[in-house]
SETOR-440098 format. One record per residue (C-alpha): residue in three letters; residue number from 1; z, y, x. Coordinates in Angstrom, 3 decimals, padded with zeros to 6 digits. Example, Ala and Ser with C-alpha at 12.3 -4.5 7.8 and 13.67 -1.06 7.14 Angstrom:
SITE,Ala,1,007.800,-004.500,012.300
SITE,Ser,2,007.140,-001.060,013.670
This chain:
SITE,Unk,1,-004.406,015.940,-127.475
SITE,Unk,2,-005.210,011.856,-127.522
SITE,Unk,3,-002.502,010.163,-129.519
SITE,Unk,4,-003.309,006.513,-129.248
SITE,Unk,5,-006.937,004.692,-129.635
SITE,Unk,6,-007.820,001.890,-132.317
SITE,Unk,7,-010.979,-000.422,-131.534
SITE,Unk,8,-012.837,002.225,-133.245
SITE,Unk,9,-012.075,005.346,-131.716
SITE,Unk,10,-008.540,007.279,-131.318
SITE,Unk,11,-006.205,009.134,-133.440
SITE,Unk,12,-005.712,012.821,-132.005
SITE,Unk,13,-002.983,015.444,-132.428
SITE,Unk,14,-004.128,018.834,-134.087
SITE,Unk,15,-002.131,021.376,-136.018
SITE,Unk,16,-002.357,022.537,-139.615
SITE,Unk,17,-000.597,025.314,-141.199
SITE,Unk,18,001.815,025.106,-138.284
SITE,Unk,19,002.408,021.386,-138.660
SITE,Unk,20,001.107,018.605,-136.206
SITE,Unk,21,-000.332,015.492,-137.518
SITE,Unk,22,-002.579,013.140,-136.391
SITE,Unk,23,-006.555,013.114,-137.547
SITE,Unk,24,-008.816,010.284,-136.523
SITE,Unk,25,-012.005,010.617,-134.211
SITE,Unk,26,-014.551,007.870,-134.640
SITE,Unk,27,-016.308,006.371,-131.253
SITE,Unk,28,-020.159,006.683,-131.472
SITE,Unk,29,-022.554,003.754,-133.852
SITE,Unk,30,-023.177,001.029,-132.607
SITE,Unk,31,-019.792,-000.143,-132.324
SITE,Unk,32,-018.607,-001.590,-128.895
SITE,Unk,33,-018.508,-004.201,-128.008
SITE,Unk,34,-021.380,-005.436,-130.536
SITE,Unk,35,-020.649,-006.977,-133.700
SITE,Unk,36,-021.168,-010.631,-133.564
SITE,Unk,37,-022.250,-012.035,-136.520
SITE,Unk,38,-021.507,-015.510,-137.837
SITE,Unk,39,-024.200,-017.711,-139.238
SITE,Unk,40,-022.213,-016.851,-142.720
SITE,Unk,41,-022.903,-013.195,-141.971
SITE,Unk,42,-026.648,-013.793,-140.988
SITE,Unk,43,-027.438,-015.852,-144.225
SITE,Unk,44,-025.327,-013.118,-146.211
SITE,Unk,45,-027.874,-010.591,-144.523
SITE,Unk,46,-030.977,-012.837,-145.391
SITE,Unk,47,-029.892,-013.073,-149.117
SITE,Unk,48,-029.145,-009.325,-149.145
SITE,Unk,49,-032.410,-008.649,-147.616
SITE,Unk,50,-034.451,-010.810,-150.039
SITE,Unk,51,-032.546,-009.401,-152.819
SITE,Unk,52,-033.776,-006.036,-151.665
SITE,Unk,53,-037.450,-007.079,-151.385
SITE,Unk,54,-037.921,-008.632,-154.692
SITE,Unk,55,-036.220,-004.793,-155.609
SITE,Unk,56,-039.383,-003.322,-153.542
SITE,Unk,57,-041.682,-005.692,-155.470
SITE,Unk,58,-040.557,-005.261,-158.552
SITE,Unk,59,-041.370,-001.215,-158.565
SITE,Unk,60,-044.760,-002.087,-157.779
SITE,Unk,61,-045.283,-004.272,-160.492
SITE,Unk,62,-043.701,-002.132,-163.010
SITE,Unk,63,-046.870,-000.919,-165.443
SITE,Unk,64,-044.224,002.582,-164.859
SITE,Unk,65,-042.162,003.266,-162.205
SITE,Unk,66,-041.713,006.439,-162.791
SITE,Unk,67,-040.127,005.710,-166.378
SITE,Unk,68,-037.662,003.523,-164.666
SITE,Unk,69,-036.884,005.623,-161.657
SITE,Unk,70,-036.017,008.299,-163.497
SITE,Unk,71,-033.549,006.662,-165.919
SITE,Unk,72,-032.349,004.577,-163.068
SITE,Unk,73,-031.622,007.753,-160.838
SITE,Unk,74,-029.791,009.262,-164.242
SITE,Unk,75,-027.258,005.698,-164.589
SITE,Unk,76,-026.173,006.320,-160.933
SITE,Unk,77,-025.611,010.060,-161.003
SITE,Unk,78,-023.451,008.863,-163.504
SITE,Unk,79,-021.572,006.461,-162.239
SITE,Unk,80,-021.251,008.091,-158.762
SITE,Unk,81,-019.368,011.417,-160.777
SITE,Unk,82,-017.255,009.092,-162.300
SITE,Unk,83,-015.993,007.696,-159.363
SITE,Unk,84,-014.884,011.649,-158.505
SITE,Unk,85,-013.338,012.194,-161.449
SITE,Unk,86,-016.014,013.129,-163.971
SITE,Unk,87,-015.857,011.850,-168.300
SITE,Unk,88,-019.912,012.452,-168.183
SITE,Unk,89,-021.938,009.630,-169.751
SITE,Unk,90,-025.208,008.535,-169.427
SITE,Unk,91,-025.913,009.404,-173.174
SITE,Unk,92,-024.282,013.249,-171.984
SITE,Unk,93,-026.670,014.104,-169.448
SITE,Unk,94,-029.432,012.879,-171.637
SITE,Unk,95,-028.133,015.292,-174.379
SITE,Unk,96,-027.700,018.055,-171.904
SITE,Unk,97,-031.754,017.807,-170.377
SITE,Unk,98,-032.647,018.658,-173.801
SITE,Unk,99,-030.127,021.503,-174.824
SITE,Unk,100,-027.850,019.464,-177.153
SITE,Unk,101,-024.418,020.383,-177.267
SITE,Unk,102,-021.816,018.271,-175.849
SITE,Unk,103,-018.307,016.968,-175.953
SITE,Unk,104,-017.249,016.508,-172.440
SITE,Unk,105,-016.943,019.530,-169.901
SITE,Unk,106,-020.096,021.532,-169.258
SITE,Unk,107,-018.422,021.357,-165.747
SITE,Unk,108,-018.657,017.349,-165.754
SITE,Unk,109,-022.383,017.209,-167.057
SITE,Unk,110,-023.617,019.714,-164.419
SITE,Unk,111,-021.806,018.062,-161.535
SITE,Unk,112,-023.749,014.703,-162.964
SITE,Unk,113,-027.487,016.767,-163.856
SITE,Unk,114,-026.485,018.337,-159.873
SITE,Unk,115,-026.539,014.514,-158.264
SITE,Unk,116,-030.054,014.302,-159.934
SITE,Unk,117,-031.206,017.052,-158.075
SITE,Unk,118,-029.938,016.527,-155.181
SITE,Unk,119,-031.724,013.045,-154.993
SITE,Unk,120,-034.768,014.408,-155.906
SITE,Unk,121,-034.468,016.781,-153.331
SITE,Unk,122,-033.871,014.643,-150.431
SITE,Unk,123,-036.515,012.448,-151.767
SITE,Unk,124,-038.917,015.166,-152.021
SITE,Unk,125,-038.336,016.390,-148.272
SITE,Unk,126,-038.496,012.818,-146.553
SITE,Unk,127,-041.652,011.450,-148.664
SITE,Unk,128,-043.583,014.279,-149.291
SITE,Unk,129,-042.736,016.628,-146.672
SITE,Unk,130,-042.273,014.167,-143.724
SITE,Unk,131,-038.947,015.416,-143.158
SITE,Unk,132,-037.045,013.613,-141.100
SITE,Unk,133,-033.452,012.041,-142.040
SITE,Unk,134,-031.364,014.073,-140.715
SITE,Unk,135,-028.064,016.561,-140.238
SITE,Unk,136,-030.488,019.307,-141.165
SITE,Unk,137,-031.648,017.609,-144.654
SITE,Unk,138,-028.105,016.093,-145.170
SITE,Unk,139,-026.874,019.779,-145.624
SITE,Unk,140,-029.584,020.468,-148.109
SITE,Unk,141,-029.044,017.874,-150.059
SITE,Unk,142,-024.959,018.922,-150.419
SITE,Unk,143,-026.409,022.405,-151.221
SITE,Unk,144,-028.008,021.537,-153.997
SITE,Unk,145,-025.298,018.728,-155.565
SITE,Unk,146,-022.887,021.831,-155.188
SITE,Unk,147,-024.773,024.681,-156.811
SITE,Unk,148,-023.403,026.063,-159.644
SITE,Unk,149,-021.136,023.240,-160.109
SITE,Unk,150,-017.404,022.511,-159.385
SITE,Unk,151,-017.255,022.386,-155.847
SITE,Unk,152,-019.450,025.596,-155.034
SITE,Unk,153,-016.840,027.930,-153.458
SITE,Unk,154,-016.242,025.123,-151.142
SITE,Unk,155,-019.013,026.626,-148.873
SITE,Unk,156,-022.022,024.565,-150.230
SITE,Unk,157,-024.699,022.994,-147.259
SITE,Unk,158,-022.052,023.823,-144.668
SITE,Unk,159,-019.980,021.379,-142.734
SITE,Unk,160,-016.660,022.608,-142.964
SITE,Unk,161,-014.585,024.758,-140.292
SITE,Unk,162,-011.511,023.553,-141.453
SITE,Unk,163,-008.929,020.625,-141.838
SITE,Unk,164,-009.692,018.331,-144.448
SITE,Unk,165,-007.946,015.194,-145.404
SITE,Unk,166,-007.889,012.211,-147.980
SITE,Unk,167,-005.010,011.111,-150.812
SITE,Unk,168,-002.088,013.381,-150.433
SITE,Unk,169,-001.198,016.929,-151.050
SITE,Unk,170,-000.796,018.183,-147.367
SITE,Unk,171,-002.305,016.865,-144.559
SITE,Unk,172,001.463,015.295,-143.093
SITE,Unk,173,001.060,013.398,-146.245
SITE,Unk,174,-002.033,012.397,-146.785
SITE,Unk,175,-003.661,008.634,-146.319
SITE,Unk,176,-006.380,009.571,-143.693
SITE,Unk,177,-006.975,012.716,-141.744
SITE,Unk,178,-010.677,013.002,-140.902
SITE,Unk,179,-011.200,014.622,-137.484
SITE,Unk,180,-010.449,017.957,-136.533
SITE,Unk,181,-013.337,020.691,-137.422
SITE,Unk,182,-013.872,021.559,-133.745
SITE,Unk,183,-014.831,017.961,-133.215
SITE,Unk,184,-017.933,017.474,-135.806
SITE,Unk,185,-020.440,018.363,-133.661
SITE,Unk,186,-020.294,015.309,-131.227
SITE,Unk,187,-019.031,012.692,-134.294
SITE,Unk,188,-022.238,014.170,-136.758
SITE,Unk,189,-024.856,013.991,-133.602
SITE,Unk,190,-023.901,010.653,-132.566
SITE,Unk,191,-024.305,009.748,-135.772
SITE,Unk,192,-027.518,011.651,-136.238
SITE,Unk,193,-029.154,009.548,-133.733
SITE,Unk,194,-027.711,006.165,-135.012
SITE,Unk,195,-029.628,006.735,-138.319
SITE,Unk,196,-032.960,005.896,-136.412
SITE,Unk,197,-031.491,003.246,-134.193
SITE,Unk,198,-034.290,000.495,-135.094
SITE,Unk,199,-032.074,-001.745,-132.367
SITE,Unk,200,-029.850,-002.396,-135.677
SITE,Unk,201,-030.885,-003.974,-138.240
SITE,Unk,202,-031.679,-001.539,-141.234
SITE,Unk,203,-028.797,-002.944,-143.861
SITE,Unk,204,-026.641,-003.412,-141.077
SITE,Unk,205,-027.252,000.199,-139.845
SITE,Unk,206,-026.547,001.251,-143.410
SITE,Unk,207,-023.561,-000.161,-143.730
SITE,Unk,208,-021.995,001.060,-140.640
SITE,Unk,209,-023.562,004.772,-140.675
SITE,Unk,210,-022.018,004.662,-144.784
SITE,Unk,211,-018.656,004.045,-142.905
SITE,Unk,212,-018.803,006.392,-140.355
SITE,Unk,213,-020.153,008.918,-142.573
SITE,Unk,214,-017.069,008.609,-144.974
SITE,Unk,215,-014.118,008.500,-141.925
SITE,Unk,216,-016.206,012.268,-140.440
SITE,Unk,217,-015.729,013.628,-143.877
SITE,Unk,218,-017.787,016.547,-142.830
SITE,Unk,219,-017.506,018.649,-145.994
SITE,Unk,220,-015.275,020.175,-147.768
SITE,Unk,221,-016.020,018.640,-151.162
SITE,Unk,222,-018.734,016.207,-152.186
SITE,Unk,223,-018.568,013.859,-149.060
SITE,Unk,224,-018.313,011.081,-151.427
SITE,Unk,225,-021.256,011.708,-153.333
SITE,Unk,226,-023.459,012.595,-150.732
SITE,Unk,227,-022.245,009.061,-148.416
SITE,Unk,228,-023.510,007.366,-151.650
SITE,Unk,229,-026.667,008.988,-151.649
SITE,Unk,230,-027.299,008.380,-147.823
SITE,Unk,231,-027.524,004.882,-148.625
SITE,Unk,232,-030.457,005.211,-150.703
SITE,Unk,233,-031.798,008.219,-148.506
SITE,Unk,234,-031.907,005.300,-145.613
SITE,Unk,235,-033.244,002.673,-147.251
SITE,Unk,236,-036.007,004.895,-148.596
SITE,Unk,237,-036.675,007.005,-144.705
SITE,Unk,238,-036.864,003.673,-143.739
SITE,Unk,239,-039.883,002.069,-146.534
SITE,Unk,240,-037.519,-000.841,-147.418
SITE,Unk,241,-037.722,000.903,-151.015
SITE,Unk,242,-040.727,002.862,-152.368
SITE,Unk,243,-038.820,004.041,-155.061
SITE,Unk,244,-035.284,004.772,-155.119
SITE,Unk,245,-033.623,001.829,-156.912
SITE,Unk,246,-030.618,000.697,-155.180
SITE,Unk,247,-027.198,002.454,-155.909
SITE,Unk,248,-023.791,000.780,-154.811
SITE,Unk,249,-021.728,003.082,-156.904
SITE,Unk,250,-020.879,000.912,-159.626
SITE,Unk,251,-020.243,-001.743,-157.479
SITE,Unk,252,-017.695,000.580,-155.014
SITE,Unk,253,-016.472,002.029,-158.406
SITE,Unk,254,-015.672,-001.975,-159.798
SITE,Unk,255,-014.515,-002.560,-155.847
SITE,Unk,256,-012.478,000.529,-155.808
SITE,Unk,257,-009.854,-000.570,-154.247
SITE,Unk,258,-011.133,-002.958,-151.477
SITE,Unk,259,-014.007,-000.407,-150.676
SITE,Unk,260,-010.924,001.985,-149.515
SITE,Unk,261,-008.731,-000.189,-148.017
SITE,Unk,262,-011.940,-001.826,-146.008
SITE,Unk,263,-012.928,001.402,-144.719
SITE,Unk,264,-009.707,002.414,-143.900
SITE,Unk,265,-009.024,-001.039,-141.693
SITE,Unk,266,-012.497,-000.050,-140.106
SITE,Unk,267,-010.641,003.165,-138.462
SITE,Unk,268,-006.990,001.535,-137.878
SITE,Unk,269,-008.290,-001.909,-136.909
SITE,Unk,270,-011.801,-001.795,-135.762
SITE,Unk,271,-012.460,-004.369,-138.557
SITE,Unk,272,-016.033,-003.482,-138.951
SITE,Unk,273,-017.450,-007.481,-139.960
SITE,Unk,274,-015.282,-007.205,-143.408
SITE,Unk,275,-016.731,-004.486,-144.027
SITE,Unk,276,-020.236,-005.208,-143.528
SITE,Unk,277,-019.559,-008.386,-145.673
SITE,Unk,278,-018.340,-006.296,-148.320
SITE,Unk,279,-021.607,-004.110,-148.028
SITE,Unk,280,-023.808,-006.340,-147.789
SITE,Unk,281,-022.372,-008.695,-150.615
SITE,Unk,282,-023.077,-005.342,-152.593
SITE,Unk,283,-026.696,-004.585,-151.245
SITE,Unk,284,-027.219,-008.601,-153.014
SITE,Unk,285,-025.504,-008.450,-156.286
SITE,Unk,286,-026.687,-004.378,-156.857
SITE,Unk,287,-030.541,-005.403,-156.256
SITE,Unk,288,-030.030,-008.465,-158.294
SITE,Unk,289,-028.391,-006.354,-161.310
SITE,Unk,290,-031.102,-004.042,-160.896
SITE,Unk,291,-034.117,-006.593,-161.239
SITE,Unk,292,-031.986,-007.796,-164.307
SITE,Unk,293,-031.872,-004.222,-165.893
SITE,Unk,294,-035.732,-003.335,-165.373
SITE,Unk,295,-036.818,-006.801,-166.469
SITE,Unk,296,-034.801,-006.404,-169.983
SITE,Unk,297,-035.693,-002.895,-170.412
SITE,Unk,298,-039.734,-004.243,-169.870
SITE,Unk,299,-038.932,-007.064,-172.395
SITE,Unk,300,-037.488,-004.267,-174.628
SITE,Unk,301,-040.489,-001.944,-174.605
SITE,Unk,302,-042.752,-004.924,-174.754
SITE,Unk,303,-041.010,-006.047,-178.118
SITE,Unk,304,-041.335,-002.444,-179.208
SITE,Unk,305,-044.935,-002.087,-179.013
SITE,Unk,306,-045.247,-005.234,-180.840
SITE,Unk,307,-043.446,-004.258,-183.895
SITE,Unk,308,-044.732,-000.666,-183.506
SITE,Unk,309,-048.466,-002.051,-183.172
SITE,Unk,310,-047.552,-004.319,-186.398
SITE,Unk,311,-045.869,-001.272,-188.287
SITE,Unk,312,-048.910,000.908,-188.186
SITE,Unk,313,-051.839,-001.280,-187.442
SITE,Unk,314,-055.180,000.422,-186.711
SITE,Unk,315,-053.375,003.747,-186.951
SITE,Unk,316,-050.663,002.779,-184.119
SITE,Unk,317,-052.171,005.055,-181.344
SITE,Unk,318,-049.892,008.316,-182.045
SITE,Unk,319,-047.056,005.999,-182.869
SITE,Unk,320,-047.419,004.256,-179.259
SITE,Unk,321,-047.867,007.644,-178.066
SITE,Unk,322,-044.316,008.827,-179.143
SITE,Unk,323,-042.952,005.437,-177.983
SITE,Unk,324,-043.980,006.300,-174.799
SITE,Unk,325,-041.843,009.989,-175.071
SITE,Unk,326,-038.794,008.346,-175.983
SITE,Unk,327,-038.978,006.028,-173.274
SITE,Unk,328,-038.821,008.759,-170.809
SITE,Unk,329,-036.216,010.727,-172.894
SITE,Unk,330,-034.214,008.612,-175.643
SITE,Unk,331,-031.817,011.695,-177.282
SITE,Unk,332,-034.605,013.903,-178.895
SITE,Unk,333,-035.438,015.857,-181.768
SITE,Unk,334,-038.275,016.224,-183.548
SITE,Unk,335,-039.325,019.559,-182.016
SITE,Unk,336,-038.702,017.889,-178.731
SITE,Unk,337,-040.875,015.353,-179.370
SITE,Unk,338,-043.455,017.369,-180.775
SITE,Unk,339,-043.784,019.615,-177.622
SITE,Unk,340,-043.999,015.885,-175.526
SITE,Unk,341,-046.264,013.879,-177.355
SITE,Unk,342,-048.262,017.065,-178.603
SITE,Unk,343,-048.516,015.870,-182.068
SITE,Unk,344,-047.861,018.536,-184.783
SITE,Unk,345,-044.602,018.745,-185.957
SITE,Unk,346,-045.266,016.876,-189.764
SITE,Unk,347,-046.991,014.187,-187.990
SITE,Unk,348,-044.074,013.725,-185.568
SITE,Unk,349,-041.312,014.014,-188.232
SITE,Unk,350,-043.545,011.207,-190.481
SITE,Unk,351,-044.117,008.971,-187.531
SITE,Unk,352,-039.602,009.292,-186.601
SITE,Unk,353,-039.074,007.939,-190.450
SITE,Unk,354,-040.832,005.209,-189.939
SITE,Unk,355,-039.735,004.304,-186.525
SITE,Unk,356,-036.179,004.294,-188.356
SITE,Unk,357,-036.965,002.411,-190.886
SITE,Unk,358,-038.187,-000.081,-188.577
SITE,Unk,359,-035.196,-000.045,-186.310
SITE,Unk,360,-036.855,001.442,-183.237
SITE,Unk,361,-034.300,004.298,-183.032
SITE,Unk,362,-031.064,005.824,-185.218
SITE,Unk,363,-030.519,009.069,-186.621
SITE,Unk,364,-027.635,010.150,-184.841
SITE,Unk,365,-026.474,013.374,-187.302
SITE,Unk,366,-026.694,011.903,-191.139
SITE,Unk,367,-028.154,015.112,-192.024
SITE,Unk,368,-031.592,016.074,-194.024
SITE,Unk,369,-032.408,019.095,-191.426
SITE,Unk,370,-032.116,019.324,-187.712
SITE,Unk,371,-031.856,015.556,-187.128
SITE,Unk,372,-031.474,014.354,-183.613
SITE,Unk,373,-032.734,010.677,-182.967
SITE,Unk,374,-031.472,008.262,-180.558
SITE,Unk,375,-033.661,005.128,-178.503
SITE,Unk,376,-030.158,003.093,-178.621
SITE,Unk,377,-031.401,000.098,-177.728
SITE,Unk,378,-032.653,001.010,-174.822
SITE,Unk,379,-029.418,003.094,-173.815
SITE,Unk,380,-027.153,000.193,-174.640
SITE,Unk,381,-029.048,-001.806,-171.663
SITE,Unk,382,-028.587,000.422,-169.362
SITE,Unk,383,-024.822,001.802,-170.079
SITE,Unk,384,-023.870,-002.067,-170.632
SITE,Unk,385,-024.973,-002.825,-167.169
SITE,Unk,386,-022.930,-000.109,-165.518
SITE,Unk,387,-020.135,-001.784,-166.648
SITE,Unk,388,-020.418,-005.262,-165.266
SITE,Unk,389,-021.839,-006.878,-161.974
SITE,Unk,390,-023.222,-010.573,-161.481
């Protein structure tokens, strides 16, 4: 039963556990009537937009994009699990890829190492399969960031059948009711075909489908992460990235606040132009941060290769060679790097002194046997920029 409407769709009466209260059914993307954007919001867009091309750019002028990718998908698997609730660090999940013990929950790391995946995944079926972005891959992607994790008796790659809600411990209590299970077809196919509205501009379509995605709530558990990830998912379907290198986690996480009360004034007031200010704002100083990150971490290497080059002269071609392994994984031991570089084990262990002694990396155990060696420098960068925003 229709309980009142909003400019964004209408709150409806269902039951739970015996007990009415009202849950919240979004009207279809695009919203109506159309936004209309002030010439503040256009030349927000425009700076956003640039931001994200000189993003695009930069990948492709990276001497290894794969190097950054893959620490840059790592720092926002992080940060996303943090904003659920997880003490993972970047420097855990590193440790855990490599069999090191760790202090935090096991739980915690393999929620974080599960987010990897997951990416990867969706990644993997849009680029290199031709899949298309949709429900379908959506539900893959959740069944992978819920395997084996916390979160995987809560029926994994399904959208739920049930009554689900947001802040609260009951549903009469809770913040926001998402709509009722028996209306998730219509909401997730009308959203389904706003993903590939070209009519909408691509950032603006992000921003709004991000939205709706959160108010449907479709599953049971990981609707946050996997909202987060559809960002990236869309900007990539889409070939405004190549490579996957725009996150807004940290800047929802440093937002937290006005992210939720935003999107919550979307579905009580219809207020969807602060919001897309809000996005957008974050689509510009995320891309910016993120051409700041890879452009120290280049200028880091660089210096590196320098000193390493100096070190060992005429001999520096195994010693550039492990450079290169601890770039791509920066908690290691010597066996580790042995197996990467495929140097023999003395010639590794001889070749980790004297990056120590040269202040390339730290020994991270004090001991004389089973050392474990850390690229600090290069972890510092990117942990100290998930902490701050321009």
């Amino acid at each position: 039963m229709e309980a009142d409407r909003t400019p964004s769709g209408k709150w409806v009466v269902t039951s739970t556990t015996g007990t009415a209260v009202r849950a919240f059914v979004p009207d279809p993307l695009p919203p109506a009537p159309p936004l209309v954007l002030q010439q503040e919001d256009l030349d927000l867009a425009e700076r956003a937009n640039r931001a994200l091309g000189r993003l695009d750019g930069l990948s492709s002028l990276l001497p290894d994009a794969g190097l950054f990718v893959y620490m840059y998908v790592r720092r926002e698997a992080v940060l996303s699990s943090q904003i659920e609730g997880t003490q993972s660090s970047l420097s855990d999940l590193l440790k855990h890829e490599v069999g090191e013990e760790i202090t935090v929950p096991t739980a915690d790391v393999a929620e974080v190492s599960n987010y990897v995946a997951a990416m990867r995944h969706g990644l993997h079926r849009i680029r290199d399969d031709g899949f298309p972005l949709s429900l379908r891959l959506i539900r893959e992607v959740h069944g992978v960031l819920l395997q084996g994790a916390r979160g995987h008796d809560k029926t994994p790659g399904e959208f739920r059948s049930s009554q689900n809600w947001i802040g609260g411990p009951t549903p009469e209590l809770a913040t926001f009711v998402p709509p009722p299970s028996d209306r998730l077809d219509e909401c997730l196919a009308a959203l389904e075909r706003f993903l590939h509205d070209d009519k909408t501009a691509l950032l603006l379509r992000a921003a709004l489908a991000h939205a709706q995605f959160e108010t449907i709530h479709p599953f049971l558990d990981g609707n946050g992460r996997i909202g987060r990830l559809l960002i990236t998912l869309l900007l990539c379907s889409e070939h405004a990235l190549d490579e996957p290198l725009l996150y807004l986690s940290l800047y929802f996480k440093a937002n937290r606040s006005t992210y939720y009360d935003l999107l919550q004034r979307v579905r009580t007031e219809g207020a969807w132009l602060p919001w897309v200010r809000f996005f957008l704002e974050g689509v510009r100083q995320t891309a910016e941060q993120a051409v700041s990150t890879a452009r120290a971490l280049l200028s880091l290497f660089d210096r590196h290769r320098e000193e390493i080059t100096k070190a060992f002269g005429a001999r520096a071609g195994n010693a550039l060679m492990l450079h290169d392994a601890i770039k791509r994984t920066p908690y290691m031991t010597a066996l580790f790097a042995a197996d990467a570089t495929k140097l023999s084990l003395p010639t590794v262990n001889t070749l980790l002194d004297r990056f120590r002694e040269i202040g390339i990396i730290v020994e991270v155990t004090g001991r004389k046997r089973d050392r474990k060696y850390l690229y600090r420098s290069m972890l510092t960068l990117l942990e100290s920029a998930n902490t701050s925003t321009p």
